[in-house]
C-alpha positions in Angstrom: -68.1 18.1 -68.6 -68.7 15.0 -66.3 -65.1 15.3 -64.6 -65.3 18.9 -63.6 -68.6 18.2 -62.2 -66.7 15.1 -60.3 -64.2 17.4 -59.0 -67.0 19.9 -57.9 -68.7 17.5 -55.8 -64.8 16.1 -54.2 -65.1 19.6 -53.2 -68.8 19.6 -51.7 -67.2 16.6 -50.0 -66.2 17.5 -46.6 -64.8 13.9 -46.4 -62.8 14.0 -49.7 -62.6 18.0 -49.9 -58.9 17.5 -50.6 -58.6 15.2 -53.4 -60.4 17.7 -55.6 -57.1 19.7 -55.7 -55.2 17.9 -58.6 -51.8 18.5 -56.8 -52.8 16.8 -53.7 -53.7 14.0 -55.9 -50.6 13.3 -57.2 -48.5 13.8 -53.5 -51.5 11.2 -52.6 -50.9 8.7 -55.2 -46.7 9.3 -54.6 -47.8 8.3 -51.0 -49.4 5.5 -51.3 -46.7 3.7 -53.2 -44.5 5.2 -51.3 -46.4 3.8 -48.2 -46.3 0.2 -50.1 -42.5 0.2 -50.0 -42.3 1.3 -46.3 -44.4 -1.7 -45.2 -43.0 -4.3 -47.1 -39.5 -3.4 -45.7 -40.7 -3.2 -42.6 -42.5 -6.4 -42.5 -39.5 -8.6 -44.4 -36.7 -7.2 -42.4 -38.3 -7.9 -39.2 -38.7 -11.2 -40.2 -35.5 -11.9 -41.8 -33.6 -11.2 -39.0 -35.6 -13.2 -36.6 -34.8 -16.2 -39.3 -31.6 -15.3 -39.5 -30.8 -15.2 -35.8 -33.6 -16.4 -34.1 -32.9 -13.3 -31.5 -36.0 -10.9 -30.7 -33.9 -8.5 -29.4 -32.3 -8.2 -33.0 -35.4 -8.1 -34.5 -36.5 -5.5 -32.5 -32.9 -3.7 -32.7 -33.7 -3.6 -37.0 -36.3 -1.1 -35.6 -34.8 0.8 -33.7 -31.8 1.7 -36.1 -34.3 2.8 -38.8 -35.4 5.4 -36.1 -31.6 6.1 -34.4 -30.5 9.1 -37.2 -34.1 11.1 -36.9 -32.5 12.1 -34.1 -29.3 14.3 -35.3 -31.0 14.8 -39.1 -34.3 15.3 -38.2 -34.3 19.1 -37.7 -32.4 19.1 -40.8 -34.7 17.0 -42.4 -37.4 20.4 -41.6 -34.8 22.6 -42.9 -34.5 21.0 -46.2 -38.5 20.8 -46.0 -38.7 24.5 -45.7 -35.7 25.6 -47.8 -36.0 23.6 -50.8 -39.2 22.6 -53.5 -40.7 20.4 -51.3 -42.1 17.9 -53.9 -38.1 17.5 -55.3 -37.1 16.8 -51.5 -39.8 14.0 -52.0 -38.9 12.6 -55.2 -35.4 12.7 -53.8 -35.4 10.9 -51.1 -37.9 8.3 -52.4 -34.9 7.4 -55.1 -32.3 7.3 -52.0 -34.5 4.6 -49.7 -35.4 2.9 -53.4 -31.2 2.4 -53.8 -30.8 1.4 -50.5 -33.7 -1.2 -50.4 -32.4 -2.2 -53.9 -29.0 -2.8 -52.4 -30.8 -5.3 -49.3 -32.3 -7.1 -52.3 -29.6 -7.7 -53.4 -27.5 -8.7 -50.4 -30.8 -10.9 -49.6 -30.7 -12.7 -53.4 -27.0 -13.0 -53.7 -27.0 -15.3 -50.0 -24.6 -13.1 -48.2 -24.8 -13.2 -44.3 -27.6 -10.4 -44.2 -27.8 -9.5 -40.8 -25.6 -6.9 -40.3 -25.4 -5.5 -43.6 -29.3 -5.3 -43.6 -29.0 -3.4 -40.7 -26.5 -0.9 -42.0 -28.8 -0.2 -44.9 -32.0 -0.2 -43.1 -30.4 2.9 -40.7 -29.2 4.9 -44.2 -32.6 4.8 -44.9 -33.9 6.1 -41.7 -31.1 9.2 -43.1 -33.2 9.3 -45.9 -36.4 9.4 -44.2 -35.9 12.7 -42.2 -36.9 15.3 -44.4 -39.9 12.6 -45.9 -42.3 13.7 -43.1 -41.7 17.4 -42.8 -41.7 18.0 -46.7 -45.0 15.7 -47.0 -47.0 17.4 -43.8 -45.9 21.1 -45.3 -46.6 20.2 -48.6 -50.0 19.2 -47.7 -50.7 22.6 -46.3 -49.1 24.5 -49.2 -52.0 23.0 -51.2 -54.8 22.8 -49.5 -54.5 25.4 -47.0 -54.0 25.7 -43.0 -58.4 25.5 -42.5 -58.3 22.1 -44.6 -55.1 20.4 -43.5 -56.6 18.0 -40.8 -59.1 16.7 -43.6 -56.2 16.1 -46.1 -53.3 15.2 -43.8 -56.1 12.2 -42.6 -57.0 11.6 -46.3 -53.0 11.3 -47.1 -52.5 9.0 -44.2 -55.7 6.7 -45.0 -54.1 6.5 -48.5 -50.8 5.4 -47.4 -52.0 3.3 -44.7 -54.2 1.4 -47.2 -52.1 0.5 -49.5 -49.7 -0.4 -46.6 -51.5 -2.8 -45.2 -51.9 -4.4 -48.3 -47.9 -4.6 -49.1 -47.7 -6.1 -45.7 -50.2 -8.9 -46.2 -48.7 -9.3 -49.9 -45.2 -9.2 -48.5 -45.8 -12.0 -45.3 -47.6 -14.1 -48.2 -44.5 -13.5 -50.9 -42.0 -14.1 -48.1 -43.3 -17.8 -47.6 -43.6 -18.4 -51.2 -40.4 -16.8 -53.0 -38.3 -15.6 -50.0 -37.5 -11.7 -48.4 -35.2 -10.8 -51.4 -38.5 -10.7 -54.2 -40.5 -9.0 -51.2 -37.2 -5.7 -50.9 -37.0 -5.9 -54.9 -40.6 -5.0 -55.2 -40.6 -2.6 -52.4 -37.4 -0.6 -54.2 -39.1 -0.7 -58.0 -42.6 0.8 -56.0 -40.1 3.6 -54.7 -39.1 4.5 -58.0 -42.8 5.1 -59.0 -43.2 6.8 -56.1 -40.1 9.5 -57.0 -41.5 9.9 -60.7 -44.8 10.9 -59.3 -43.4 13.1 -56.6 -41.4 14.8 -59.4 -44.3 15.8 -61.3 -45.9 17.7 -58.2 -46.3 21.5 -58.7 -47.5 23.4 -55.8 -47.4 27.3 -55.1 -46.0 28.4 -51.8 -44.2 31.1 -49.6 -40.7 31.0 -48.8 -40.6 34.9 -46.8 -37.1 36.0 -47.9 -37.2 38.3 -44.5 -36.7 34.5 -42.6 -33.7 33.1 -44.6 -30.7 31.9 -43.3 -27.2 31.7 -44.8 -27.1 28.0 -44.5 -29.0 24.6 -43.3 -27.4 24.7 -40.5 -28.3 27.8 -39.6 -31.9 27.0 -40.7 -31.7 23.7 -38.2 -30.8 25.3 -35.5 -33.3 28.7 -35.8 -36.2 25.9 -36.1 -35.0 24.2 -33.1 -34.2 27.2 -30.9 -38.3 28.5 -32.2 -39.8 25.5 -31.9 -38.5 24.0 -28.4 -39.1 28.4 -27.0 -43.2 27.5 -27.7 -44.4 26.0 -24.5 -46.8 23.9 -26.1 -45.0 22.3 -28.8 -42.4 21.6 -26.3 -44.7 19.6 -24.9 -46.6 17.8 -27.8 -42.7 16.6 -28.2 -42.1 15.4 -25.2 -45.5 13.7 -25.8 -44.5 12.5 -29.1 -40.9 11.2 -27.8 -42.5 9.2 -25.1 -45.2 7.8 -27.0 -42.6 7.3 -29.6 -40.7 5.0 -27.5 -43.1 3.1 -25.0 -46.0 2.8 -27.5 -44.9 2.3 -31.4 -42.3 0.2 -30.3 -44.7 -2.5 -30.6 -44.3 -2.8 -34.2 -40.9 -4.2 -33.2 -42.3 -6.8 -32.0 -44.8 -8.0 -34.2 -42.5 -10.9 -35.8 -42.2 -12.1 -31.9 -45.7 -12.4 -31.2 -46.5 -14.3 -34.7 -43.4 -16.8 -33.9 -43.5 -17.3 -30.0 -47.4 -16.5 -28.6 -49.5 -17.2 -31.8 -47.3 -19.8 -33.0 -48.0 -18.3 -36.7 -46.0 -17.7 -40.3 -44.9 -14.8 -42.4 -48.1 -15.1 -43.9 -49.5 -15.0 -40.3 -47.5 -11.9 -39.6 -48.9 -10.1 -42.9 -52.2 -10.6 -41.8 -51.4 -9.3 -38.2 -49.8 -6.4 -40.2 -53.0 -6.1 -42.3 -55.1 -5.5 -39.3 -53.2 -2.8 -37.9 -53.6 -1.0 -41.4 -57.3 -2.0 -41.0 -57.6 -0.3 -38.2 -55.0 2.5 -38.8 -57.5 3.1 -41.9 -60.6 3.3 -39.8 -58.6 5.6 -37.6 -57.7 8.6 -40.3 -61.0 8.4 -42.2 -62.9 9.0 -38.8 -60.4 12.0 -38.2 -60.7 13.4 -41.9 -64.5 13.5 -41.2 -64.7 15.8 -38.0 -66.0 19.2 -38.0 -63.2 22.7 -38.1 -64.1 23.0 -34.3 -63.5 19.9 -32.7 -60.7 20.2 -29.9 -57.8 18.5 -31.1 -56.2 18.6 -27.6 -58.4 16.7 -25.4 -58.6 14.3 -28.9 -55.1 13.8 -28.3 -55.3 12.6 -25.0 -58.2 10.3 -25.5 -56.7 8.8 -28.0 -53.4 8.5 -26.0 -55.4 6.4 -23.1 -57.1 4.5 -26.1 -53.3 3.6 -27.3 -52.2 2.2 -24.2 -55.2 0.4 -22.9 -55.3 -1.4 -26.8 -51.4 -2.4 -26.2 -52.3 -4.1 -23.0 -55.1 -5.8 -24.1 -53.0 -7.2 -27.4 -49.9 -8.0 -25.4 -52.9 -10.7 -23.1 -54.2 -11.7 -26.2 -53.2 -16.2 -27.1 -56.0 -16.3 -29.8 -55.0 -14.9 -33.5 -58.5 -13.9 -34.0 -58.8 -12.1 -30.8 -55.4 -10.6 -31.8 -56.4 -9.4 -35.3 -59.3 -7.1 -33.5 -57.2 -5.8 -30.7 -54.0 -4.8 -33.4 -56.8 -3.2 -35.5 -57.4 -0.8 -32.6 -53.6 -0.4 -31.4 -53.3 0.6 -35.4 -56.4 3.2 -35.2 -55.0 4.9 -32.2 -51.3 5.2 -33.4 -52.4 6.6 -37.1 -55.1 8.9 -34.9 -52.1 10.2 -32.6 -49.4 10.9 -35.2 -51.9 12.6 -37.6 -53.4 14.8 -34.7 -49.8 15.5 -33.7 -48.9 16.7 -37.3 -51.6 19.0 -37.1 -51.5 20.1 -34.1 -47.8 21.2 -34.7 -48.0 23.0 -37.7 -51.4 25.0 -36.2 -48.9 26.6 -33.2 -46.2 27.8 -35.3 -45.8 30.5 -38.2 -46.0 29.1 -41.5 -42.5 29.9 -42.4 -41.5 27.1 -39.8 -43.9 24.3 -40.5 -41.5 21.8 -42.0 -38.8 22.7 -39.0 -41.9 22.5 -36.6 -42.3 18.4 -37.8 -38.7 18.2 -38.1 -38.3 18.2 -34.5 -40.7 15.8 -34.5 -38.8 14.0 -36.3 -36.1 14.7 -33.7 -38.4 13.5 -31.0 -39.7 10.1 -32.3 -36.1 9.7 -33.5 -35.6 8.8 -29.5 -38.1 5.7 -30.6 -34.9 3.2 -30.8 -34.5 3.5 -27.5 -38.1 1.8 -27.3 -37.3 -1.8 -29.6 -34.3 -2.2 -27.5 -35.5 -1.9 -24.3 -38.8 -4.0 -25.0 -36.3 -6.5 -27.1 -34.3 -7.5 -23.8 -37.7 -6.8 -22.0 -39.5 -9.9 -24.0 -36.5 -12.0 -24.0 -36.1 -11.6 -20.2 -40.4 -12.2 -19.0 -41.7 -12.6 -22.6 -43.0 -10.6 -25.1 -46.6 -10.5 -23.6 -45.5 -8.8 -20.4 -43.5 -6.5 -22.6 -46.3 -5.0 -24.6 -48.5 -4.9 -21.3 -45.6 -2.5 -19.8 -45.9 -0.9 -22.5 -49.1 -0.1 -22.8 -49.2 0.8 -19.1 -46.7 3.4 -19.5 -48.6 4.7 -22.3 -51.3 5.7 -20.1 -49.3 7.1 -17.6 -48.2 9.5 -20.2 -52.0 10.3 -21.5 -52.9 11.3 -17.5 -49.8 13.8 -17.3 -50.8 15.6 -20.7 -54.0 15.9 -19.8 -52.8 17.9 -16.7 -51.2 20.2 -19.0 -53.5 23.2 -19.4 -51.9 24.2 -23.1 -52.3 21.1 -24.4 -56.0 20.3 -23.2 -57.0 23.9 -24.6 -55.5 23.0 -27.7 
């Protein structure tokens, strides 16, 4: 039959290997609308609150709350990943952020004061969002095995940037034409899709009963206490936290640079968000094509320097064309480091702990608020251009002390 000879050549293809494993399909197509919803909040939240209050510092402060509880319920986030079905963890928190961006619609249509009550919603969503990653990035594994999951974890991510990109281009243009509430409505009803699909996801996989724990608490901590005793995934951490903080904290400035140095609209901002998907796409479909034995490590920290020498040139950029290029490759870079981090992670622990293992990543990037609010009063103080430059400096001076770290370069 033509469509088992389709799924024979997916997995010929070294490229699209993964998608010929139906189960992966389905966590894909979960992702990507799951993907659609994350950007389009993002995007009309930012925005709102600058409307609202015409205060970068806020704007930036709606990022960093969404970031803030990764910190406490991140390693449980890895617990849940590794004690419970991981595709029900996914369904259920998909139906969790579609309630709470249901409820901003909501506040947004009704006309109430949204600033603070967005804000409060946007953090129980960042709740939500902790045991997302680890439950996604194990799940991957679980079905297409540890040899395969760089090709699929950058296939997943290409998906989900993709269709990103596209809800935050849709979103800026919807914004302008019908106003945020529409823009959060749309974002919740994709979220419901998104648990539906999840739901219908059934995956083998090992749960060693010699490894459990009498409660999630107990599983927290053991992942924390294993995971931080690993000398090199302490240190991809600490990598991750300060990257986490002085690099993607750009995104929390995005609605800044549209307003105040390209003097552009919502519509503006999408596209500015668009590129950054553009390039985010180009970024994971390069890394789903390299070979088994390319060295993730020294990957890592070229990509690193790549990160911070894009976030300077952006933050000197005036001209919005100019600008659309150089977010393109700050997008590449951050989708190129997160997804080599994921992998990277889950290749240096046993597989028992691989959603604990990227919940304390989600622990360390969880620090990220710390980022929008320091670059917030940053911008406001010398400007948003001088902000991202700093940042992007400091970016770099991270990349040159990994790379004097013999585990990670040997990675």
């Amino acid at each position: 039959m033509q469509w088992v000879a389709s799924l024979a050549a997916l997995r010929r293809s070294r490229a699209l290997y993964a998608l010929g494993f139906p189960e992966f399909r389905r966590l894909w197509f979960g992702g990507v609308l799951d993907g659609l919803a994350n950007w389009m909040e993002r995007l009309a939240v930012g925005w709102l609150v600058l409307a609202e209050t015409g205060s970068v510092f806020l704007a930036a402060l709606s990022f960093a709350v969404r970031a803030a509880p990764h910190i406490v319920f991140g390693p449980f986030g890895g617990a849940v990943a590794d004690r419970f079905e991981r595709s029900r963890v996914l369904s259920t928190t998909a139906s969790a952020k579609a309630a709470l961006i249901g409820a901003i619609a909501v506040v947004v249509l009704a006309g109430w004061p949204p600033t603070w009550p967005v804000l409060a919603l946007v953090a129980l969503t960042g709740v939500a969002r902790a045991s997302e990653t680890p439950a996604t990035q194990a799940l991957i594994t679980d079905i297409v095995g540890g040899r395969r999951a760089a090709n699929a974890i950058g296939l997943h991510s290409f998906g989900v940037r993709a269709m990103g990109m596209l809800g935050a281009l849709g979103g800026g243009v919807l914004i302008d034409f019908a106003g945020a509430g529409i823009v959060f409505a749309i974002a919740a009803a994709s979220l419901v899709a998104a648990a539906v699909v999840y739901a219908s996801i059934r995956a083998p996989r090992a749960r060693p009963a010699t490894l459990a724990t009498p409660s999630l608490l107990a599983d927290a901590i053991a992942g924390l206490r294993a995971v931080i005793g690993i000398p090199v995934v302490a240190a991809l951490l600490a990598l991750a936290m300060g990257v986490e903080v002085l690099g993607f904290s750009y995104q929390s400035l995005m609605p800044a640079v549209a307003e105040r140095v390209l003097r552009i609209d919502a519509a503006g901002l999408g596209t500015l968000t668009l590129f950054a998907g553009v390039g985010a796409i180009a970024g994971t479909a390069a890394l789903s094509l390299l070979g088994e034995s390319t060295p993730r490590g020294p990957l890592l920290i070229a990509v690193t320097l790549g990160f911070g020498a894009a976030l300077i040139a952006f933050g000197q950029s005036e001209r919005f064309v100019l600008s659309l290029l150089l977010v393109a490759a700050v997008g590449a870079m951050a989708a190129m480091f997160d997804a080599l981090q994921w992998v990277l992670l889950q290749a240096s622990v046993p597989d028992e702990m691989r959603g604990r293992v990227i919940g304390g990543w989600m622990s360390a990037i969880g620090f990220g608020w710390l980022g929008p609010i320091a670059l917030g009063a940053l911008a406001e103080a010398a400007g948003t251009r001088w902000a991202l430059v700093g940042s992007g400096s400091l970016v770099i001076a991270l990349a040159v002390a990994a790379a004097l770290l013999r585990g990670v370069r040997r990675l």
